[in-house]
C-alpha positions in Angstrom: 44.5 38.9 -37.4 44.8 35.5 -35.8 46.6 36.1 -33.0 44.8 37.4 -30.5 47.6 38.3 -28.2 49.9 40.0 -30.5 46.2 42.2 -31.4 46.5 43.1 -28.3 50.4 43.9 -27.6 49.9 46.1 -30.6 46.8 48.0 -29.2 49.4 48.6 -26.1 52.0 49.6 -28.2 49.6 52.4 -29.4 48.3 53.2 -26.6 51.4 54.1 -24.5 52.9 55.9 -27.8 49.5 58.5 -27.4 50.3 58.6 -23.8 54.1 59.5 -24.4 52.0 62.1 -27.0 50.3 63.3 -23.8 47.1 62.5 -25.8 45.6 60.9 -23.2 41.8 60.2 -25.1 43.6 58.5 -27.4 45.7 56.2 -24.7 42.6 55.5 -23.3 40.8 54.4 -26.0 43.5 52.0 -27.1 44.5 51.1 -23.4 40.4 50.2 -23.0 40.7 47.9 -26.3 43.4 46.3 -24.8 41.7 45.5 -21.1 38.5 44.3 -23.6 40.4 41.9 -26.1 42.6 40.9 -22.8 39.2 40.0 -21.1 38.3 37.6 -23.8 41.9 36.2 -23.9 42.9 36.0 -19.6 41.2 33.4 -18.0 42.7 33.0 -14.7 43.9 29.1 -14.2 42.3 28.3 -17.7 44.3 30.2 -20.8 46.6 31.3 -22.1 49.4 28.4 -21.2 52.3 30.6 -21.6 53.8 31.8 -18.7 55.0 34.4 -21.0 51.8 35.7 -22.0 51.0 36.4 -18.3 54.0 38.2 -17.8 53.8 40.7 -20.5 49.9 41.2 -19.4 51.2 41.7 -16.0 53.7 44.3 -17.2 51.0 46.1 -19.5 48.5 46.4 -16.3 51.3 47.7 -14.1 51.8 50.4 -16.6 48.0 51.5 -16.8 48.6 51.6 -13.1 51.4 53.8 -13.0 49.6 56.4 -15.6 46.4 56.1 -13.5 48.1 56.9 -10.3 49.7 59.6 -12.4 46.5 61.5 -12.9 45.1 60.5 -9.5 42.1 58.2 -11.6 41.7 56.4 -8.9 38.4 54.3 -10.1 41.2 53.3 -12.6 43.7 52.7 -10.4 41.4 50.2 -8.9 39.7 48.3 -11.6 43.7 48.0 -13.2 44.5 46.6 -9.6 41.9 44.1 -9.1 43.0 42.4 -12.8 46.8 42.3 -11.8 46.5 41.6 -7.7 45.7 37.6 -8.7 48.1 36.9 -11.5 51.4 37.1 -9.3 50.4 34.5 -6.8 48.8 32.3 -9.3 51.5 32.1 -11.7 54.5 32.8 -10.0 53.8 32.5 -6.1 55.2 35.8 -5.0 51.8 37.0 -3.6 53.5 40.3 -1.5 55.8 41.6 -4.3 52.8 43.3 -6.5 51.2 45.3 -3.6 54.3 46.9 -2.3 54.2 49.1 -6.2 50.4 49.1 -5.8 50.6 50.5 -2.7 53.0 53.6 -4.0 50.4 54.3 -6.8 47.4 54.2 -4.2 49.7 56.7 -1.7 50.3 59.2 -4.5 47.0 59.3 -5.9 45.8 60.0 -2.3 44.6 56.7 -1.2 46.8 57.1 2.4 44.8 54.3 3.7 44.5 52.2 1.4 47.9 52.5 0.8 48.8 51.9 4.6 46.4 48.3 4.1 48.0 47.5 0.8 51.5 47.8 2.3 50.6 45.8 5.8 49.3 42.7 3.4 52.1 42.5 1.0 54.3 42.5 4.1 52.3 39.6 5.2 52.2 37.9 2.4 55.9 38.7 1.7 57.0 37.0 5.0 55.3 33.8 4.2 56.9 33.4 0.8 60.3 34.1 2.0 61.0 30.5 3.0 60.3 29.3 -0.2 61.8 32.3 -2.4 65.4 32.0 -3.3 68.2 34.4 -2.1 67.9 36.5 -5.7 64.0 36.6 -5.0 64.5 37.5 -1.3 66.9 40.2 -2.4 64.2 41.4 -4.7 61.4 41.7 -2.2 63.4 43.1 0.9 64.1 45.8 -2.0 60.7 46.1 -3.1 59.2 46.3 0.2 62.2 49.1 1.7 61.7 51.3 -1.5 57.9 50.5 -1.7 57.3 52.0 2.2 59.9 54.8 1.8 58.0 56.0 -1.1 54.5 55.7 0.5 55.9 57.4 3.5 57.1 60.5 0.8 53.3 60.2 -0.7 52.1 60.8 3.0 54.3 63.4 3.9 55.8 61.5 6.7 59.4 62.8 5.7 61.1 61.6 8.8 60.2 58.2 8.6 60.9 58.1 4.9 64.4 59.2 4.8 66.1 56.4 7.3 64.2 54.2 4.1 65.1 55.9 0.9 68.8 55.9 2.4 68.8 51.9 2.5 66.6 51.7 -0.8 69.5 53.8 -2.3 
């Protein structure tokens, strides 16, 4: 009961187990218990210390993402982005890298242009942290940001412009 974080990593562990159930109340309740306890525990710059921590909270938001663009909740989608969009540049310095997956979940819960905003500042913010990203990291990104547009492009129907992508991305 005293750790706070592994509380929470079980309340996550529950709640994508009702979601794999396709009982999605149930997800939700456990996936809001989580964002609550996580809201107490995340203080941006203050605590937790461990790098670790932040990852695995990163991870756990990016999955809330992926089952809110799923269902097109898109006030979800939104509240889940604005908690992750500030730990990747804070704690790791890649600031582009999370909005080229955010912009995929925005396309295909039809947020075109929002999507088509999300994708122009991650490129922005991609390019400037290329010169200070090594080769694995660049390899990465220039991955994330090919497969990241193809896939918006599919979510908008723009098929022609896609496939040229989704051909490199493969």
């Amino acid at each position: 009961l005293g750790n706070k974080f592994r509380v929470l990593l079980t309340h996550d562990a529950l709640a994508s187990a009702y979601w794999d159930m396709g009982e999605f109340e149930l997800n939700r309740h456990y996936m809001e218990r989580v964002l609550e306890a996580a809201s107490g525990y995340f203080v941006l710059g203050e605590r937790p210390s461990d790098l670790n921590e932040w990852v695995q909270y990163w991870v756990v938001l990016g999955k809330y993402m992926d089952n809110a663009g799923q269902v097109g909740d898109i006030a979800l989608l939104d509240r889940l982005w604005k908690l992750q969009e500030p730990i990747e540049p804070r704690y790791w310095g890649n600031g582009g890298l999370t909005a080229y997956p955010a912009a995929q979940l925005f396309a295909f819960a039809g947020q075109a242009d929002r999507a088509r905003t999300m994708l122009a500042k991650a490129d922005e913010l991609w390019a400037q942290m290329q010169e200070k990203s090594t080769p694995r990291v660049c390899e990465l990104g220039d991955a994330s940001k090919l497969c990241s547009t193809a896939m918006v492009n599919v979510a908008l129907r723009q098929y022609a412009e896609a496939v040229p992508l989704m051909e490199n991305c493969l």
